[in-house]
C-alpha positions as CSV (number, residue, x, y, z in Angstrom):
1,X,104.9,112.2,44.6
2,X,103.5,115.3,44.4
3,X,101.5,116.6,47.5
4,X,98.1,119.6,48.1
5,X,99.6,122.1,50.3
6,X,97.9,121.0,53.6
7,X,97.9,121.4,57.3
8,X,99.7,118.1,57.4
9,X,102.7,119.0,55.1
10,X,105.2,121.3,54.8
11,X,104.1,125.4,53.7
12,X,106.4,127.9,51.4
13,X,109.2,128.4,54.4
14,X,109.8,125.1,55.2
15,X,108.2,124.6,58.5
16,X,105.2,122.6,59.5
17,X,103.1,124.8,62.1
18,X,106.1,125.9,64.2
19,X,108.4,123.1,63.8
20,X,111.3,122.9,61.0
21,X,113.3,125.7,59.4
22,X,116.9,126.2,58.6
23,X,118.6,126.7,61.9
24,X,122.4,126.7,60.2
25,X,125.6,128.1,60.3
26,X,126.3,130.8,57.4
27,X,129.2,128.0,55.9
28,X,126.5,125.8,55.0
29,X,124.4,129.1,53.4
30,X,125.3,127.7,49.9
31,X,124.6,124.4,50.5
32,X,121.5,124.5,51.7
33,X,120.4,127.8,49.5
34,X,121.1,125.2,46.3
35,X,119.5,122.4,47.7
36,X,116.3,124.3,48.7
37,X,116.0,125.8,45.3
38,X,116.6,122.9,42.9
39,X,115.4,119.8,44.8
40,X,111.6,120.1,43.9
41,X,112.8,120.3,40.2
42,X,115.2,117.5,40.0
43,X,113.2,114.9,41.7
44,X,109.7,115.5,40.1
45,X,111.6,115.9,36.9
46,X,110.7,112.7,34.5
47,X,114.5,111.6,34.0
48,X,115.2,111.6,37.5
49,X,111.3,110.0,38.0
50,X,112.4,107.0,35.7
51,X,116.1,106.1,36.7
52,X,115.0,106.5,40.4
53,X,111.7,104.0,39.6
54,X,114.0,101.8,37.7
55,X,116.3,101.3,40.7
56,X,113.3,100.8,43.1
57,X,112.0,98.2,40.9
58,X,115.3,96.2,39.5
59,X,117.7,96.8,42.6
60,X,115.5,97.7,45.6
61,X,112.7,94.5,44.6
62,X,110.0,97.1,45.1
63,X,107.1,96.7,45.2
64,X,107.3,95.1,48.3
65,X,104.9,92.5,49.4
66,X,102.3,93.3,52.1
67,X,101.7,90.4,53.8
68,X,98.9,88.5,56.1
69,X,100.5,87.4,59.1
70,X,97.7,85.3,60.0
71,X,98.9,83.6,63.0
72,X,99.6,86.7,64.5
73,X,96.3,87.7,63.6
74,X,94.8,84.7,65.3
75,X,96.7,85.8,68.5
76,X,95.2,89.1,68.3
77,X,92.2,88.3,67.4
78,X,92.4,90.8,64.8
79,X,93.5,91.6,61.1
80,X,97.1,91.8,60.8
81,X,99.0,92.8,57.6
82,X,103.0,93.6,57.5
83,X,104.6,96.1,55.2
84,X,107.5,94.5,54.1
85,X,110.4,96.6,54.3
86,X,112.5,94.2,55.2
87,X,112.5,92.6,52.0
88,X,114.8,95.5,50.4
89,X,117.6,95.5,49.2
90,X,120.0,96.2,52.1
91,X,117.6,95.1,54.6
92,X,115.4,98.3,55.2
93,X,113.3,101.0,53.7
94,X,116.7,102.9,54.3
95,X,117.5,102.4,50.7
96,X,114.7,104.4,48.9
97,X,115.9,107.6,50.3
98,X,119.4,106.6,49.9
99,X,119.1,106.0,46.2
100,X,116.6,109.0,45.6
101,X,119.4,111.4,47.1
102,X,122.8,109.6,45.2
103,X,120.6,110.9,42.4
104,X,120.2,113.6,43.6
105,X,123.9,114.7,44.6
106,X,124.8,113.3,41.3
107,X,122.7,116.6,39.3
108,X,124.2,118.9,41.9
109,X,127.4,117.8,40.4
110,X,128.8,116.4,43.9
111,X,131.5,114.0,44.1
112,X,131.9,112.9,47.8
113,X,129.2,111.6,50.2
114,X,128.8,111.3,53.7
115,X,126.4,110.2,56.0
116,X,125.3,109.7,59.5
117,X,123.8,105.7,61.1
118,X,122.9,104.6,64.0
119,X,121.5,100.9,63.2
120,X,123.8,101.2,60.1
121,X,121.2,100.2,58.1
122,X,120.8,104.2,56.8
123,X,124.9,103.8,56.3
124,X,124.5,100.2,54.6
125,X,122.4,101.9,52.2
126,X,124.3,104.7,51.9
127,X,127.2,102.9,51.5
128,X,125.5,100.8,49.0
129,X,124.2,103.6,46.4
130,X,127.7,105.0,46.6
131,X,129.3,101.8,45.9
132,X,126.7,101.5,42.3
133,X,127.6,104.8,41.4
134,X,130.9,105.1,42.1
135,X,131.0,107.4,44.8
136,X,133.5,108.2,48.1
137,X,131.6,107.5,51.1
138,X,132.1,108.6,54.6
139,X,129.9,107.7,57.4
140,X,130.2,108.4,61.1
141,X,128.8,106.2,63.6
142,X,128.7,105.9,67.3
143,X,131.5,104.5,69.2
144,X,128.8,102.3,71.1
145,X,126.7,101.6,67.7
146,X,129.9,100.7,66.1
147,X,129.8,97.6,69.0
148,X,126.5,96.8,69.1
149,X,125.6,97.0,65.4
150,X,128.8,95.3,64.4
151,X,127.6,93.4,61.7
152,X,126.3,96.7,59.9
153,X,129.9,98.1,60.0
154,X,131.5,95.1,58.0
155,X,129.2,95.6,55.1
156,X,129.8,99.5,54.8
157,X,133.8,98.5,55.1
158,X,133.1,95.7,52.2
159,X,130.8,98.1,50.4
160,X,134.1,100.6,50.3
161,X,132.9,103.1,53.0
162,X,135.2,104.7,55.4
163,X,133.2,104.4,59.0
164,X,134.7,106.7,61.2
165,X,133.6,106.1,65.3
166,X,132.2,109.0,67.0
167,X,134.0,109.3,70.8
168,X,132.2,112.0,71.8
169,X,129.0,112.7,74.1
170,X,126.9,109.3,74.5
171,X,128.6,108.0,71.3
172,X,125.5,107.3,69.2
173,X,123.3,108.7,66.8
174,X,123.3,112.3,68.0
175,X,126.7,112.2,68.3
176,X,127.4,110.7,64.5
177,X,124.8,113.3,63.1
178,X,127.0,116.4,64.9
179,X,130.3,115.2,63.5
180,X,128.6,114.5,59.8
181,X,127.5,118.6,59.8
182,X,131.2,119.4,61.1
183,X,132.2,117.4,58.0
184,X,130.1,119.1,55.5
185,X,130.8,122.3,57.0
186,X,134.3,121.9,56.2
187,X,133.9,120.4,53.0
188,X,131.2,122.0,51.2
189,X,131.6,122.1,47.8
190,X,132.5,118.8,46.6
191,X,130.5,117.2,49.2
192,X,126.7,116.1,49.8
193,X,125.4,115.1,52.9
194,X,122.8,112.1,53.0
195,X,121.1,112.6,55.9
196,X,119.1,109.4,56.8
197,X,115.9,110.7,58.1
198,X,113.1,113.2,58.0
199,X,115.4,115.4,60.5
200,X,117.6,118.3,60.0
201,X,117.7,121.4,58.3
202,X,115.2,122.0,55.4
203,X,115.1,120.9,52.6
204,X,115.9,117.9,54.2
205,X,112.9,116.6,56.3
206,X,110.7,117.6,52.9
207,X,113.3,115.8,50.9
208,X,113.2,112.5,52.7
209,X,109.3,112.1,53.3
210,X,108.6,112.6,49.4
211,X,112.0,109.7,48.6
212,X,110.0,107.5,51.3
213,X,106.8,107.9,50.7
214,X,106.7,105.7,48.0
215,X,105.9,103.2,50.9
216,X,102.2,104.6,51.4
217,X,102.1,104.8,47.8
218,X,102.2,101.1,47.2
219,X,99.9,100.7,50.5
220,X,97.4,102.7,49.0
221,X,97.3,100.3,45.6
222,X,98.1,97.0,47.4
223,X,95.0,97.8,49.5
224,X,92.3,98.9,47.7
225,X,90.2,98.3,51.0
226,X,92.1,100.5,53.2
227,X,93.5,100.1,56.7
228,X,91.7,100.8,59.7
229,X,95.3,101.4,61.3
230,X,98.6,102.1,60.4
231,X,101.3,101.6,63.0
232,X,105.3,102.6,62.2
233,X,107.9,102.9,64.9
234,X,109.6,106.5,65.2
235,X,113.0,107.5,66.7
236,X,114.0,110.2,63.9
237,X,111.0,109.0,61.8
238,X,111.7,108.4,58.1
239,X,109.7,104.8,57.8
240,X,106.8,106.5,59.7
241,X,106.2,109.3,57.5
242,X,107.0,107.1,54.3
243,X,104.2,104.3,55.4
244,X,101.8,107.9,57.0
245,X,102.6,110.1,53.8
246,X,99.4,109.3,51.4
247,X,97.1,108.7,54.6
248,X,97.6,111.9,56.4
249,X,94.6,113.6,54.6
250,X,92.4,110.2,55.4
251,X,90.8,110.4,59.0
252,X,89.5,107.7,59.2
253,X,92.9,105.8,59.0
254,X,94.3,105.8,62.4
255,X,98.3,106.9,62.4
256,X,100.2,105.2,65.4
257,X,103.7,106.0,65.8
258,X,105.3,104.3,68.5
259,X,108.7,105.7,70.2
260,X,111.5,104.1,72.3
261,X,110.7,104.2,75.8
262,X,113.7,102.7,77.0
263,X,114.0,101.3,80.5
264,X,110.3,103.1,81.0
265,X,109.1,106.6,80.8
266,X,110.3,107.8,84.5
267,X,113.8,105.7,84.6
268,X,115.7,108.8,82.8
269,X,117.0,106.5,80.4
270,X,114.6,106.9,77.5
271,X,114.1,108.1,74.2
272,X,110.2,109.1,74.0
273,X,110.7,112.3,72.9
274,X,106.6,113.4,72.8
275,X,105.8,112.4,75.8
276,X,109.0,114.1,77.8
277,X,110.4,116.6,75.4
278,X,109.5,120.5,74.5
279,X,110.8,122.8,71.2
280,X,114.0,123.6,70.8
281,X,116.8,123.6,68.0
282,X,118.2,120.3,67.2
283,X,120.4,119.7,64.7
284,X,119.5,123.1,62.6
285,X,115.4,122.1,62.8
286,X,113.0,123.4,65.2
287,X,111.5,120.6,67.1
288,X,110.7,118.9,69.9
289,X,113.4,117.1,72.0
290,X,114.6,115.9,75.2
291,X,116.7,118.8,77.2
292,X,116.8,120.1,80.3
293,X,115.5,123.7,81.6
294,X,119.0,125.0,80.5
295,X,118.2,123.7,77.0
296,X,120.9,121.2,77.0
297,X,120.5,117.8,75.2
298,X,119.7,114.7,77.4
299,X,121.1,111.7,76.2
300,X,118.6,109.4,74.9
301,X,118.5,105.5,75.8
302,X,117.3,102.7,74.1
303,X,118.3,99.0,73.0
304,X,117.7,100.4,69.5
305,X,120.5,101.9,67.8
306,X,118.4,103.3,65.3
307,X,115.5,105.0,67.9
308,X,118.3,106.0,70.4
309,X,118.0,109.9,69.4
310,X,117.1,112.6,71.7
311,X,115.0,114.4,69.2
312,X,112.1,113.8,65.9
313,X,111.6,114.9,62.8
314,X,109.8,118.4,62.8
315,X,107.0,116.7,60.7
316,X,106.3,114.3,63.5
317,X,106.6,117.3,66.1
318,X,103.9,119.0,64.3
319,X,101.4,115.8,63.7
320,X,101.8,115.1,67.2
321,X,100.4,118.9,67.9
322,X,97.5,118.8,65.6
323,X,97.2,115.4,66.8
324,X,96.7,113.8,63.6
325,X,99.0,110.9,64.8
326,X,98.7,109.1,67.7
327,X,102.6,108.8,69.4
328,X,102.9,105.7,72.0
329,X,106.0,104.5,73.4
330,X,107.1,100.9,74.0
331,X,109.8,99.7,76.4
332,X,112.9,98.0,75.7
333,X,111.4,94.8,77.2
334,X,108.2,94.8,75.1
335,X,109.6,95.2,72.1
336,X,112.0,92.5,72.8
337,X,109.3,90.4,73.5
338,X,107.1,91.7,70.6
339,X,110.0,90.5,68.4
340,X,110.0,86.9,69.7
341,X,106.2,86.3,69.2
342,X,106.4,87.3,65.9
343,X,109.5,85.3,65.0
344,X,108.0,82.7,66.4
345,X,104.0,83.3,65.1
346,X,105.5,83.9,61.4
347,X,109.1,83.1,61.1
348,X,110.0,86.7,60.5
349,X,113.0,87.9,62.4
350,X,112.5,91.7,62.9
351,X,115.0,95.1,63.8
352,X,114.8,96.0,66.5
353,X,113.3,99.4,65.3
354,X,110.8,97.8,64.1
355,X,109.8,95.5,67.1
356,X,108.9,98.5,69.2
357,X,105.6,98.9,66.9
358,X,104.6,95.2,67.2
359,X,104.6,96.3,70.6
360,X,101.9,98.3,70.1
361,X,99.6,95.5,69.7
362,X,99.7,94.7,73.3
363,X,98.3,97.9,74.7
364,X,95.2,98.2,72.4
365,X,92.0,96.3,72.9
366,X,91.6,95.2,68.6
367,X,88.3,94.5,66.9
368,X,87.8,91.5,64.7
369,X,87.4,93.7,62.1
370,X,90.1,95.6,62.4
371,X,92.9,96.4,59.3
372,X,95.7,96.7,61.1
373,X,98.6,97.2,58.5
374,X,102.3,97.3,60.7
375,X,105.4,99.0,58.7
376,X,107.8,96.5,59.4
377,X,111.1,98.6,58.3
378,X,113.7,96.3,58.7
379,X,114.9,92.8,59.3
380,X,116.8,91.4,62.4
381,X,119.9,89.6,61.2
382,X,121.7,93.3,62.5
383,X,120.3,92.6,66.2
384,X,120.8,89.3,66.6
385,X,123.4,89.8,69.1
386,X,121.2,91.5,71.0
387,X,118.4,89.5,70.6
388,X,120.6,86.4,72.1
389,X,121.6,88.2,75.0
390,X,118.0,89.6,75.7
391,X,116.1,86.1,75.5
392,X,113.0,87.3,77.5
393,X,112.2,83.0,77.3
């Protein structure tokens, strides 16, 4: 996993360009002084290397396959190859960084673990790890993602978690992330916080990219003749930057990450953060984010749980600058109805996540010989519910 120092990556003081940094209150000094220091060396160290391969490979089931959805390709007229995330263990690529930090927290000599979900499937995993090592785990979640991802919150209370609903604000993601820091803040020496995407304070955007980028790093080996196109969908942008990580210094691999436009770009219930945000300081990172002149959060919308977040990972702030990645957005309705043709193409169910960068395919004109590899992060038994009620048919 390890990187060159380049444009596209993080430099000496944790920022990328202008975006990231350690915007933090001095009670979380220590925790974050320890973690920046030691991280590096623990995970590129060769014990942590082989018990954290050994997991992927006998608990996670990675590799995973990348598949040739060929019908879908037919549709499009195109080449089509899926990513198959879903196939973890757990039911997302939510688990590699889950796993790769338990490991972590377990050298920093930490005892207690709590995390933040808005699918649950970062809190499933979470929950998970903890569960195989023996852990306490406490996750917050939205009042409202609580509902609608109800499924998700059984297994983390079978698993052993405590799930405690956030009532505050909109009651979802950016709500459960503000309660986990007011945790660790009050608890932090025993406690390690497993934060679920490349967001937050550094370390942690660093931290997350490197656990998940053993995603491209399969990619690149499982396709010796390379992608034309790589598409992920982003909300705080963990299964982007772990499919993007090994291609971000390869031009001529086109990087499409697609965010949640909600209801549509000019309803004011959205969450397409690049195309209607500016920097500002969200959750202790500079980045870019939806606020208002005053600098006060808007609440993000979308049928996604796990894309619903008013703000993106620094790293994905700065791509979007240098324009090495391409950001789109897709609507609640198209990815809906990206998720049905695919179910219906190849008998894979998808997240909903994960539906908004099928959607994708719709708004590009493909070429026959196009490579078009989608990072399909996670699978759809979570959004059923949804899906039901949605039935665009």
């Amino acid at each position: 996993m390890n990187k060159e120092k380049t444009s596209n990556h993080i430099d000496n003081e944790g920022f990328y360009g202008e975006f990231g940094g350690a915007f933090i209150p001095e009670m979380l000094h220590p925790n974050i002084e320890e973690l920046k220091s030691s991280y590096i060396n623990i995970i590129e160290a060769e014990e942590f290397q082989k018990e954290f391969k050994e997991l992927l490979r006998n608990y996670v089931g990675r590799p995973t396959p990348i598949y040739h959805a060929k019908r879908l390709s037919e549709h499009y007229q195109t080449q089509i190859f899926l990513k198959r995330e879903d196939l973890c263990h757990t039911g997302a690529h939510k688990i590699n960084n889950a796993l790769g930090q338990i490991l972590l927290a377990q050298k920093l000599n930490k005892t207690r673990i709590i995390a933040e979900t808005g699918a649950g499937q970062h809190g499933v995993a979470t929950a998970t790890a903890c569960a195989l090592m023996g852990m306490k785990c406490v996750v917050y979640m939205g009042a409202v993602d609580v509902e609608r991802q109800a499924p998700n919150v059984a297994r983390m209370k079978m698993l052993g978690a405590e799930v405690i609903p956030v009532e505050s604000g909109s009651k979802t993601l950016k709500d459960a992330t503000n309660e986990a820091i007011r945790d660790w803040i009050t608890n932090p020496r025993d406690t390690h916080y497993i934060i679920g995407s490349v967001v937050g304070p550094h370390p942690y955007p660093d931290l997350v990219a490197r656990l998940q980028s053993v995603i491209s790093e399969e990619i690149m080996s499982q396709m010796p003749e390379e992608p034309s196109h790589i598409i992920a969908c982003v909300g705080g942008g963990s299964n982007a930057i772990g499919a993007f990580y090994h291609f971000l210094d390869k031009e001529q691999v086109e990087l499409i990450g697609v965010e949640a436009a909600g209801k549509g770009i000019h309803s004011n219930e959205t969450a397409a953060t690049l195309t209607l945000g500016n920097t500002g300081v969200l959750h202790a990172s500079m980045t870019t984010l939806l606020q208002t002149k005053d600098g006060q959060v808007i609440e993000p919308h979308s049928i996604s749980a796990g894309l619903d977040y008013p703000g993106i990972g620094p790293q994905h702030a700065h791509l979007h600058q240098n324009k090495r990645v391409k950001y789109v957005s897709a609507t609640d309705d198209e990815a809906v109805k990206a998720a049905f043709l695919l179910t219906q193409k190849e008998g894979i169910i998808p997240a909903l996540e994960s539906a908004h960068a099928f959607a994708y395919l719709e708004q590009q004109k493909w070429k026959s010989t196009d490579r078009v590899l989608i990072n399909l992060s996670g699978r759809g038994d979570k959004d059923l519910s949804t899906y039901t009620k949605y039935n665009p048919y």
